[in-house]
C-alpha positions as CSV (number, residue, x, y, z in Angstrom):
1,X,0.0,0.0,0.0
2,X,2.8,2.5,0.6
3,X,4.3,2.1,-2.7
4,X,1.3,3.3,-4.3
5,X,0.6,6.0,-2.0
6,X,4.8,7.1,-2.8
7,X,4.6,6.5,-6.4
8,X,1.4,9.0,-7.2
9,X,2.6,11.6,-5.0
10,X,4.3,14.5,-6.0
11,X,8.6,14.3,-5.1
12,X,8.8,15.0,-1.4
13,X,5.2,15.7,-0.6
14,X,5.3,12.1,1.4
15,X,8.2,12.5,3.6
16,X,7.3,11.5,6.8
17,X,7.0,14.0,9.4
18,X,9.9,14.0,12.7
19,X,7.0,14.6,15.5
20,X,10.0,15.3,17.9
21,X,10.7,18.0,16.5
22,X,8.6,20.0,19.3
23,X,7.3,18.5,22.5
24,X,4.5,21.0,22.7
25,X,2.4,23.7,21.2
26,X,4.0,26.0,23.6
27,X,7.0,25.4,21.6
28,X,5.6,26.3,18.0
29,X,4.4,29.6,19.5
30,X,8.0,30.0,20.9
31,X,9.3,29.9,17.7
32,X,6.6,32.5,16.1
33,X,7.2,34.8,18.8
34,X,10.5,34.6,18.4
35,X,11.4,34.7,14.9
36,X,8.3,36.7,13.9
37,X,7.9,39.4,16.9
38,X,7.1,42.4,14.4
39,X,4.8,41.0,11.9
40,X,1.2,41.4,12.5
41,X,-0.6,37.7,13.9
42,X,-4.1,38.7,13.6
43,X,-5.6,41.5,12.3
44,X,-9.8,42.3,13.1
45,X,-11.7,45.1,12.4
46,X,-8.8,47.9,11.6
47,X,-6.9,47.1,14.2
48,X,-3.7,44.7,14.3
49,X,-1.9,42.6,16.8
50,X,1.9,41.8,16.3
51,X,3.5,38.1,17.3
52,X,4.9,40.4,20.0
53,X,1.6,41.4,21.2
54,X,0.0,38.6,21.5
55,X,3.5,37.0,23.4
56,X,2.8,39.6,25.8
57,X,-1.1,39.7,26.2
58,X,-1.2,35.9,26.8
59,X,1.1,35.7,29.2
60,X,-0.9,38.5,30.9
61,X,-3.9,36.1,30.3
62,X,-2.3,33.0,31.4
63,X,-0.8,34.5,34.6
64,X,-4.4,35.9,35.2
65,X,-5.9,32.4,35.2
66,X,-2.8,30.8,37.7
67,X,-4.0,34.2,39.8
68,X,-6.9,32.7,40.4
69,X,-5.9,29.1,41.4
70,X,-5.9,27.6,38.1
71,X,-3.0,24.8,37.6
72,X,-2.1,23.1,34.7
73,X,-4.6,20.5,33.1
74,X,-7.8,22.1,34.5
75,X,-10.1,22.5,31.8
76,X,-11.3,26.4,30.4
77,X,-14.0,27.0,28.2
78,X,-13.8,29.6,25.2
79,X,-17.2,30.6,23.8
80,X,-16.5,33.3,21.1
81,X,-16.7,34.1,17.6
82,X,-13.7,35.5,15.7
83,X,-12.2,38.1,17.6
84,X,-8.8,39.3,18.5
85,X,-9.8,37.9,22.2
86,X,-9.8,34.1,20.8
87,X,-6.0,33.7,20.3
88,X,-4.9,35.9,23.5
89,X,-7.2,33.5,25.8
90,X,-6.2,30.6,23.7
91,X,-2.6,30.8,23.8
92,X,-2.5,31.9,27.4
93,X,-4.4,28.4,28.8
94,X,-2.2,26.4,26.4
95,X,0.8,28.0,27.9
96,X,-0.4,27.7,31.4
97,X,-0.7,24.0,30.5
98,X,-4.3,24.1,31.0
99,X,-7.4,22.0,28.5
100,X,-9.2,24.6,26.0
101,X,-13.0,23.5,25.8
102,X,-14.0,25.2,22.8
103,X,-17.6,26.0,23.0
104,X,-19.8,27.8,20.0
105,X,-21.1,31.1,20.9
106,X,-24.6,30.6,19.4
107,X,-25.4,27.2,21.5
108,X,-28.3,27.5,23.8
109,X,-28.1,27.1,27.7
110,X,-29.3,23.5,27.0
111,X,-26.1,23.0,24.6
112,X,-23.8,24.9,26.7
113,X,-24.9,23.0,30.1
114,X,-24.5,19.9,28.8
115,X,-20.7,20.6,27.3
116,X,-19.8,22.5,30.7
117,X,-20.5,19.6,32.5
118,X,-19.0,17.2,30.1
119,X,-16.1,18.6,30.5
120,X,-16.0,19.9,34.3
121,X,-14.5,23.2,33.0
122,X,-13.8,25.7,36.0
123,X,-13.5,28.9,34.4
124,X,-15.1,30.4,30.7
125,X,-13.9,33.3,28.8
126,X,-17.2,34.0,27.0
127,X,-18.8,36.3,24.4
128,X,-21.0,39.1,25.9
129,X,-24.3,38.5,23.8
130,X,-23.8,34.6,24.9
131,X,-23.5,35.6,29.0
132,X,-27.4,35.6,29.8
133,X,-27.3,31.7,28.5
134,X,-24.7,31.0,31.1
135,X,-26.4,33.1,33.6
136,X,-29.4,30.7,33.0
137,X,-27.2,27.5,33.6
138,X,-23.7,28.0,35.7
139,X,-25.2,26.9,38.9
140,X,-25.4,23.8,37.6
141,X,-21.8,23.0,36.5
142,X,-18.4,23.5,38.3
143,X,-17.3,26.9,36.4
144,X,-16.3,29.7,39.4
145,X,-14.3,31.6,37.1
146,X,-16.0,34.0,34.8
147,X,-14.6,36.3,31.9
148,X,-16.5,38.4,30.0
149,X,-15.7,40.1,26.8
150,X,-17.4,42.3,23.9
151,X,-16.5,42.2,20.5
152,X,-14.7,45.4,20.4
153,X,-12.4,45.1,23.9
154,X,-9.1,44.8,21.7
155,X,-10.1,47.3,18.9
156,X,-8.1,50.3,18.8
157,X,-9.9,53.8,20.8
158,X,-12.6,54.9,19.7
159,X,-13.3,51.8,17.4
160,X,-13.6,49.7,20.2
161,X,-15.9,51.6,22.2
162,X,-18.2,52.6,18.9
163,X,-18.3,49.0,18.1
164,X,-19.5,47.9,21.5
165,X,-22.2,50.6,21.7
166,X,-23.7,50.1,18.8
167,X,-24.0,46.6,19.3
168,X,-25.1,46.4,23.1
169,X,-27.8,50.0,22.5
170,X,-28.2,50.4,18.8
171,X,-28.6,47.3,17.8
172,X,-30.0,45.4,20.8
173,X,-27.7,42.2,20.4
174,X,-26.7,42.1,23.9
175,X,-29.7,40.6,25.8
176,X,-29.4,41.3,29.6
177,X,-27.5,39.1,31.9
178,X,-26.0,39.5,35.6
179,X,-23.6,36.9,36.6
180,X,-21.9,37.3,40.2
181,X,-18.3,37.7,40.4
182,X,-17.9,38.1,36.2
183,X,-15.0,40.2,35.4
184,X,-14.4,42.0,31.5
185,X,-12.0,40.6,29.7
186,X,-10.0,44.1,29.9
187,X,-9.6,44.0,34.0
188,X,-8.5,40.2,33.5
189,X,-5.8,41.9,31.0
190,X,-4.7,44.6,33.7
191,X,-4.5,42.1,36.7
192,X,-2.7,39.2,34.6
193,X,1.3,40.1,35.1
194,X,3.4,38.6,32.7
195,X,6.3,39.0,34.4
196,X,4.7,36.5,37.1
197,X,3.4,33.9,34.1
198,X,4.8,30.6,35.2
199,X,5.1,28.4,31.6
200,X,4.0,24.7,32.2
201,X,6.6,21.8,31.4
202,X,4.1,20.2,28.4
203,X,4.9,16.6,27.0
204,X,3.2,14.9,23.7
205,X,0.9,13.0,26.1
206,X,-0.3,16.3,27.8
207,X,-3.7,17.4,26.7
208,X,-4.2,20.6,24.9
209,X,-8.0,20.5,23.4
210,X,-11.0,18.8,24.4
211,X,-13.0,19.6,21.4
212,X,-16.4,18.1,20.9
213,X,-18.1,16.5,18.4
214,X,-20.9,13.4,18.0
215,X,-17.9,11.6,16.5
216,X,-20.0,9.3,14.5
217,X,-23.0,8.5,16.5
218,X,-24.9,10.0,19.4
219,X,-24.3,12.5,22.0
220,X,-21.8,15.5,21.7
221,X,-18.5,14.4,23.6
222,X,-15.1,15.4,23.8
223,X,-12.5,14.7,21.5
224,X,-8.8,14.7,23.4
225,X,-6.2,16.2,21.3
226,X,-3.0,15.9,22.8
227,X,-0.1,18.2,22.0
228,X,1.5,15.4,20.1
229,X,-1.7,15.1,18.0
230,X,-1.9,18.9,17.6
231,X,1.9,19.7,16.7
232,X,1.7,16.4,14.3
233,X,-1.2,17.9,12.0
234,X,0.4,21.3,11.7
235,X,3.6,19.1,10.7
236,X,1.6,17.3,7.9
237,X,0.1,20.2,6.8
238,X,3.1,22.7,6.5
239,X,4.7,19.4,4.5
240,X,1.8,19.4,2.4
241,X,1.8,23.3,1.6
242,X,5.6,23.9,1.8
243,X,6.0,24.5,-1.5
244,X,3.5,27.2,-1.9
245,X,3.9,29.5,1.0
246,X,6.8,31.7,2.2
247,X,7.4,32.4,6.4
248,X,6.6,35.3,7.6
249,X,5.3,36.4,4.0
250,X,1.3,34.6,3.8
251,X,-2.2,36.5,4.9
252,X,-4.6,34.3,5.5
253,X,-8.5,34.8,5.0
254,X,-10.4,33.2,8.6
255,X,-13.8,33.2,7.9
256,X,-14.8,30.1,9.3
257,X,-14.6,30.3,13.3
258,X,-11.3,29.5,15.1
259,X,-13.6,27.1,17.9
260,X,-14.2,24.7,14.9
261,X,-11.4,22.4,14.5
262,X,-10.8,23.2,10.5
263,X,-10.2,26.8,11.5
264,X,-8.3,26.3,15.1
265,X,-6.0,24.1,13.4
266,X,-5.3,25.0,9.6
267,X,-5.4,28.8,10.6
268,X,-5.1,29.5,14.0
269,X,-1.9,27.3,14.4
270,X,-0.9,26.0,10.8
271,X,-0.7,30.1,9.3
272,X,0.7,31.3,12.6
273,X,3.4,28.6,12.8
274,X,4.5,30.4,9.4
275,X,4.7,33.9,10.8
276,X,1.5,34.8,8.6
277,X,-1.1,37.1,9.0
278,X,-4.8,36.0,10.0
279,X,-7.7,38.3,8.8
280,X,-10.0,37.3,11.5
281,X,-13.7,38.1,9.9
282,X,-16.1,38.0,12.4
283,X,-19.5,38.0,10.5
284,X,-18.9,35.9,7.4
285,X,-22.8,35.5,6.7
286,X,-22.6,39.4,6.4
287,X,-21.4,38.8,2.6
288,X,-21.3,42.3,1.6
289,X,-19.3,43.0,4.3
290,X,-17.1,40.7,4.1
291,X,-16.5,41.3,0.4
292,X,-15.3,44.6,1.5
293,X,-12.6,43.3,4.0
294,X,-11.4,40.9,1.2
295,X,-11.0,43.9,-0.8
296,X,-8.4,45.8,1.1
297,X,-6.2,42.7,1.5
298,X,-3.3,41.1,-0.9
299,X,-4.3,37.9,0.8
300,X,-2.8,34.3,-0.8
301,X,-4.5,32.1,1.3
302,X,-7.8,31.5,1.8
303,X,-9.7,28.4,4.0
304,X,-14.0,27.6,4.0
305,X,-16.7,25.4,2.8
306,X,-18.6,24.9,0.0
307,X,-21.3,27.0,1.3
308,X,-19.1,29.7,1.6
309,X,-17.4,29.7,-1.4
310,X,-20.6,29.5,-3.2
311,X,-21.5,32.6,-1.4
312,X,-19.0,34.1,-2.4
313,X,-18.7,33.3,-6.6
314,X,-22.3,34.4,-6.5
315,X,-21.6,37.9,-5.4
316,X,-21.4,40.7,-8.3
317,X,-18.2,43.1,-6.3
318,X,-16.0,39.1,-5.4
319,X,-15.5,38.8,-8.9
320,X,-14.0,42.6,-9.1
321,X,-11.0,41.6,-6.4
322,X,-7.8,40.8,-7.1
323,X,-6.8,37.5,-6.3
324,X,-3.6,37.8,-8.2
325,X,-1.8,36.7,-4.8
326,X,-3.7,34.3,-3.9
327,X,-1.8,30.7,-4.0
328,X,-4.0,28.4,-1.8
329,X,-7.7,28.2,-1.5
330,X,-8.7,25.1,0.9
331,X,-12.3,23.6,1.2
332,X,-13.1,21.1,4.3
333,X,-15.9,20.6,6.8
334,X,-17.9,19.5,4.5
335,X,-18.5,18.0,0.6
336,X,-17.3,20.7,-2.2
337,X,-19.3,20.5,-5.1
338,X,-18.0,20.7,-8.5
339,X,-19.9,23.1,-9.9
340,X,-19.1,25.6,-7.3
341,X,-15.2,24.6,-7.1
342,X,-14.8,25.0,-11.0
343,X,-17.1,28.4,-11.1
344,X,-14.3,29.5,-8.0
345,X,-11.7,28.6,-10.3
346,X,-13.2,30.6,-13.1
347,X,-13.0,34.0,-11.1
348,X,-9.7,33.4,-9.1
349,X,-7.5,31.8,-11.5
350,X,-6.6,29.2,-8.4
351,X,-8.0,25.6,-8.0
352,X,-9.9,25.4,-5.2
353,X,-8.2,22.0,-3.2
354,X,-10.6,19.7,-0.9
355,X,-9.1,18.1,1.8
356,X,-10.7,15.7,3.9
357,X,-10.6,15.4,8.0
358,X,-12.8,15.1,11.6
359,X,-12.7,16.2,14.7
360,X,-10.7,12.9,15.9
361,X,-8.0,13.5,13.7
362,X,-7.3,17.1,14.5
363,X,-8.6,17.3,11.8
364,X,-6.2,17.0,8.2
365,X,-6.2,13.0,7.3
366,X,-6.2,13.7,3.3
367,X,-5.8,16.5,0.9
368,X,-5.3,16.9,-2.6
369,X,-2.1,18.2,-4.1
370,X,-1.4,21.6,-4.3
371,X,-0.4,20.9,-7.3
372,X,-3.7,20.2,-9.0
373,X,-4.8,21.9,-12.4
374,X,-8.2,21.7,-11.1
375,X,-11.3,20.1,-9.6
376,X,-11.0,15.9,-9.4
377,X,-14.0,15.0,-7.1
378,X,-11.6,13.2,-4.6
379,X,-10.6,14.0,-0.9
380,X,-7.4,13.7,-2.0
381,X,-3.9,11.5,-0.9
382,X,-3.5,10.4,2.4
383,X,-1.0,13.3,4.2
384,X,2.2,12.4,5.5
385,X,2.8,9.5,8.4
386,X,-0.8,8.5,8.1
387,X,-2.4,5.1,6.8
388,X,-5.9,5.4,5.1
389,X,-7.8,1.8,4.7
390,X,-11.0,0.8,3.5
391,X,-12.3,-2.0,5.7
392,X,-15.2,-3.9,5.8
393,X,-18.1,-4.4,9.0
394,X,-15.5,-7.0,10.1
395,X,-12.6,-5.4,10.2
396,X,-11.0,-6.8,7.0
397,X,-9.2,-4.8,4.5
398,X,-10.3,-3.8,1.1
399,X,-8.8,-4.2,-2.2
400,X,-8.5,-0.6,-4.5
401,X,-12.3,0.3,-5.5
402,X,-14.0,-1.7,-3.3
403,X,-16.6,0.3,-0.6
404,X,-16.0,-0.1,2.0
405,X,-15.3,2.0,5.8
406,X,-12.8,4.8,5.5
407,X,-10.4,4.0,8.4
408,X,-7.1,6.1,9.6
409,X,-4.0,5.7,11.5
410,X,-1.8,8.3,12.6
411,X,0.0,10.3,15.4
412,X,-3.5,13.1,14.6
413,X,-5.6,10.4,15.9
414,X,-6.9,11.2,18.9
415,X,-6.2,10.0,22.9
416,X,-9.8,8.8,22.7
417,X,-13.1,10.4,24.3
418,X,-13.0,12.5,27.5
419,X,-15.0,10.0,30.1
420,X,-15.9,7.5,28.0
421,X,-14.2,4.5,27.3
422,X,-16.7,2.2,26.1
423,X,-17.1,5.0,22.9
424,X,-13.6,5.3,22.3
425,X,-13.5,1.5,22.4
426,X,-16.3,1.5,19.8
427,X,-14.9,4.0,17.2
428,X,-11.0,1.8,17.3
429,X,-10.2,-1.5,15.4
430,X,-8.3,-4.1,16.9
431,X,-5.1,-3.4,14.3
432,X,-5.0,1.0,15.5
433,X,-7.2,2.8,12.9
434,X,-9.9,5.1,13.6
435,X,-13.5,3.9,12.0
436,X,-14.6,7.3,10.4
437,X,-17.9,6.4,9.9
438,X,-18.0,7.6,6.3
439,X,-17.8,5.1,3.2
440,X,-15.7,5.3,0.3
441,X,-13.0,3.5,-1.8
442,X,-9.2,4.1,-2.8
443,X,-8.3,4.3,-6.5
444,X,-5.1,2.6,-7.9
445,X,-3.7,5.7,-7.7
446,X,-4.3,5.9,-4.1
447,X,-6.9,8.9,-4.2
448,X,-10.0,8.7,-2.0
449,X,-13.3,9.3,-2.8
450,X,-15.8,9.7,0.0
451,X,-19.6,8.0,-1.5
452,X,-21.9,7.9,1.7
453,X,-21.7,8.5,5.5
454,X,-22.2,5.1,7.2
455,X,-23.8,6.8,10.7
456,X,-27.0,9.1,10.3
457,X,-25.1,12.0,11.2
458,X,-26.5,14.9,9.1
459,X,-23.3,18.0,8.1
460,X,-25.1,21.4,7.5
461,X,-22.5,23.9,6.6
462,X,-19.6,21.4,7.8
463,X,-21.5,21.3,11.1
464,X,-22.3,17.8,12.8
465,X,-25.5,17.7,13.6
466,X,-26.8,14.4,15.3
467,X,-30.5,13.3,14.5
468,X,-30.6,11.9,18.2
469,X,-30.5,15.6,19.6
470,X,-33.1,17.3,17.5
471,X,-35.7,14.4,18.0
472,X,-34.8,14.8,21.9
473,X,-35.7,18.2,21.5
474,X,-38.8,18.5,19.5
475,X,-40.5,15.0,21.7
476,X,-40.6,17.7,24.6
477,X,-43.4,19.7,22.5
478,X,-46.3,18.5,24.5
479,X,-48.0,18.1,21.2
480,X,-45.9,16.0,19.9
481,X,-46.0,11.9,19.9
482,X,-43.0,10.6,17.8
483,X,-40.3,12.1,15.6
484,X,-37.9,11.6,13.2
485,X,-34.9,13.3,11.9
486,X,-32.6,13.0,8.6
487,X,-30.9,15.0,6.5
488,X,-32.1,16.3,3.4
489,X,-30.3,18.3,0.3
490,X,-29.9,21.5,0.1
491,X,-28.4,23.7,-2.4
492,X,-27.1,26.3,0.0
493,X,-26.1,24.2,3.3
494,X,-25.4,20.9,1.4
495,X,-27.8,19.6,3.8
496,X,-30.4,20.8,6.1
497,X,-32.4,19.2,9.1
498,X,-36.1,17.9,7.8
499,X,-38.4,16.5,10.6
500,X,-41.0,13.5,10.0
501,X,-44.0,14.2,13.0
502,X,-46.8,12.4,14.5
503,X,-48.7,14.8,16.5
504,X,-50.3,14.1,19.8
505,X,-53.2,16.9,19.2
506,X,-54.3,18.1,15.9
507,X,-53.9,22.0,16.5
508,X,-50.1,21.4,16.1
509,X,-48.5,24.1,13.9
510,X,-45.1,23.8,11.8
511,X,-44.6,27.1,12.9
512,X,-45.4,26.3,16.5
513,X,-42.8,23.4,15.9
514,X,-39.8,25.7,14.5
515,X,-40.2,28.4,17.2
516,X,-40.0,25.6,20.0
517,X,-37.0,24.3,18.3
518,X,-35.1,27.9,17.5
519,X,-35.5,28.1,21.3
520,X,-33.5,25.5,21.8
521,X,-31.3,24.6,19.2
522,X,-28.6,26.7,17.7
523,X,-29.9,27.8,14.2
524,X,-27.8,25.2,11.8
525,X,-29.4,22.7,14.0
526,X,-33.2,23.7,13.7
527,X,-34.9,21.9,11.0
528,X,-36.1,23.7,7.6
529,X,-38.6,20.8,6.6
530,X,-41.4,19.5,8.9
531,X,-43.7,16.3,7.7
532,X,-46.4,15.4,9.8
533,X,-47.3,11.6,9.3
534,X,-50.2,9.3,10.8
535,X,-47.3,6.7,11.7
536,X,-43.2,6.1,11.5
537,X,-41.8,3.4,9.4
538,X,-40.6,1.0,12.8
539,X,-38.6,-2.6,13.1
540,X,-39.8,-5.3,14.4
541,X,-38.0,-4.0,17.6
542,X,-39.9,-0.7,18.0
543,X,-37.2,1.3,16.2
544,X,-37.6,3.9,14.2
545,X,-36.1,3.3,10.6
546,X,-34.6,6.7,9.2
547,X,-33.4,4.8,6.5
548,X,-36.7,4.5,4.9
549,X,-37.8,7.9,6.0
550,X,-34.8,8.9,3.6
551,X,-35.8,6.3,0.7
């Protein structure tokens, strides 16, 4: 098998990576800070923030959280969009040797309660229009520790304060909340002493992320990524892309959010470990907007998903840029579709590559050369020091276009699932690979090509979401007897949420039904489609058969 994976490959695109070569993420950000202390890291809004900066501000940060009794491997929740905030708090629990719980701002309480607990986090740095759904669930879990933060806290005067009033006054987004003992994300800045910041002694085994995820079947749960799984992806990756980018020389377009493991890992760390520049958009559904920001940049590197992109090509002033820059344009999270990677192609110049990853793997298992003329329907090659298989129900390896389970192995592949053996147990196969749940074959050639998902997971917008959660959710309707949920094309999402009902009493509304859920869902997760049926399809067991809901 690795003779056909070295003989398609481009010369030196396979070399295996040395995962010595750091013992911790700590030590990539040394070398950034080090060797790239001038050059702007992250850049939101107007306002930039050098690789000396953010040295600085997150050892203020991560001296802040030992301040208040924090020690190394204590878990710290970070629930906010893309802001110059993220990477400060980020960096300064991963330097204190403390676990990042990544949380997304628009979950509900329900959401949020049930990863807070999960995870036993002590402390959150959160998002201020996000506080009054912690307020609503924090007695509940073991966080003491609160930091609050608005979007414009790191903006430069008056910018920052504008921004903030506007949002909080003008336009109402900040719903009222009152959490004892919260303190703004500025006072943590002031009390936090770098001087005093006491850098934790990290290994490969440490734990740097819990970052959940359904994996490929039922309730959200934490994915530990080690350091060594962390610093081997950004290894494989900068193999993969060496040839294209320059240190200290890239900017990088971050439209997707860094608390998503495409964007923590590709360009949080990846872009930074190369001294580049990340253009940290905070609103990409606001695609005027953000057609504006693309327009003041020379940017050659650009990350997303399908639903973005086709945003994007579909917008009269994109096509106007100038992308003569741009040298890498990467599409993950979720299926790209032809017609929308060729019509990208069209108005850049640049092929727009798929790579192919989860969660568990931190997330980069395949990608497609850089050096591809153009769209080829495939996930791509397998990156370096990792085995791709296609197995069968029983464990057995697959010959070249046979379907099969794609299966991985490799030093991305997670520790396993915080608190839950018996999972973890579940998702390995006795020989070390990682069941993926998605179902595919390998060409001669040794590309991938990804045909079904095994599991009824359903991906809107490169976003897991699990039928089991939104059936939990919409059963609690006291009008509501039975339900079922699947996944069901769509042009802009690639798939949206569709719900099969059997009502309880008659006066049941669909609208009734998608106001209960937007109450407790976050959006991508509330349906779009609602059925209601005089009976499910059921086995002989009493179980509900999506399967022929989907036929």
């Amino acid at each position: 098998m690795e003779k056909v994976w070295t003989d398609h490959y481009e010369a030196g695109v396979r070399r295996e990576i040395n995962i010595n070569e750091y013992k911790s993420i700590t030590e990539i950000l040394d070398h950034s800070f080090a060797n790239f202390s001038e050059k702007v890291s992250f850049h939101n809004m107007g306002t930039d923030l050098t690789y000396g900066e953010l040295k600085e501000k997150s050892y203020k940060f991560g001296q802040y959280l030992q301040s208040l009794g924090l020690e190394k491997g204590d878990r710290v929740a970070l629930m906010m969009p893309n802001i110059l905030q993220y990477p400060v708090a980020l960096f300064g629990i991963l330097q204190a040797g403390m676990i990042a719980v990544n949380v997304n701002p628009l979950y509900t309480s329900r959401e949020l309660e049930h990863q807070l607990k999960d995870s036993g986090a002590k402390a959150i740095i959160i998002f201020e229009n996000s506080a009054h759904n912690l307020e609503a669930i924090i007695k509940k879990t073991e966080v003491k520790h609160v930091v609050v933060t608005a979007v414009g806290d790191l903006l430069k005067f008056p910018k920052s304060m504008i921004v903030n009033f506007v949002l909080k006054h003008v336009k109402k987004m900040v719903p009222a909340w009152n959490i004892q003992g919260a303190v703004s994300f500025k006072e943590a800045l002031s009390k936090g002493n770098s001087s005093n910041f006491e850098k934790a002694t990290l290994t490969h085994d440490d734990i740097a992320f819990l970052q959940y995820t359904g994996g490929t079947t039922g309730v959200s749960k934490g994915a530990m990524l080690t350091h060594k799984n962390i610093i081997a992806n950004v290894l494989q990756a900068k193999e993969w892309i060496k040839n294209a980018i320059v240190d200290g020389q890239e900017i990088v377009i971050t439209p997707l959010p860094l608390y998503h493991i495409f964007s923590l890992t590709a360009n949080c760390l990846v872009f930074s470990s190369v001294g580049a520049t990340n253009i940290l958009i905070t609103n990409p559904r606001d695609i005027k907007g953000f057609v504006k920001e693309l327009g003041k940049w020379k940017f050659s590197a650009f990350t997303g998903v399908n639903t973005l992109f086709n945003a994007l090509i579909n917008n009269k002033e994109f096509k106007k840029l100038d992308f003569s820059h741009l040298k890498v344009t990467l599409g993950g999270g979720m299926a790209v579709q032809k017609v929308v990677a060729q019509k990208w192609q069209e108005i850049t110049k640049k092929p727009l590559i798929e790579a192919y990853g989860l969660t568990e793997t931190s997330p980069a298992a395949c990608i497609n050369p850089m050096t591809l003329d153009g769209f080829n329907g495939f996930i791509g090659l397998p990156i370096s020091s990792t085995h791709i298989q296609i197995k069968d129900d029983a464990g057995a390896d697959l010959a070249h276009d046979e379907v099969g389970e794609i299966c991985i192995k490799g030093p991305q592949v997670m520790k396993g699932y915080w608190q839950r053996p018996k999972e973890t147990a579940d998702i390995m196969t006795t020989d070390g690979f990682l069941r993926t749940g998605d179902i595919g074959f390998m060409t001669k050639e040794g590309y991938f090509k990804i045909v079904d998902r095994k599991k009824d997971m359903i991906l809107v917008s490169g976003f897991n979401v699990f039928p089991n959660e939104v059936e939990e959710v919409v059963v609690q309707h006291d009008m509501v007897l039975e339900c079922a949920a699947i996944g069901v094309p769509d042009e802009k999402s690639g798939e949206v949420v569709k719900v099969f009902v059997v009502k309880k009493d008659d006066g049941l509304t669909k609208d009734d039904l998608k106001a209960f859920c937007k109450k407790n869902l976050t959006g991508y997760k509330v349906p779009k489609h609602f059925e209601f049926r005089d009976d499910l399809p059921k086995s002989n067991v009493g179980k509900i058969l999506r399967k022929d809901l989907r036929a």
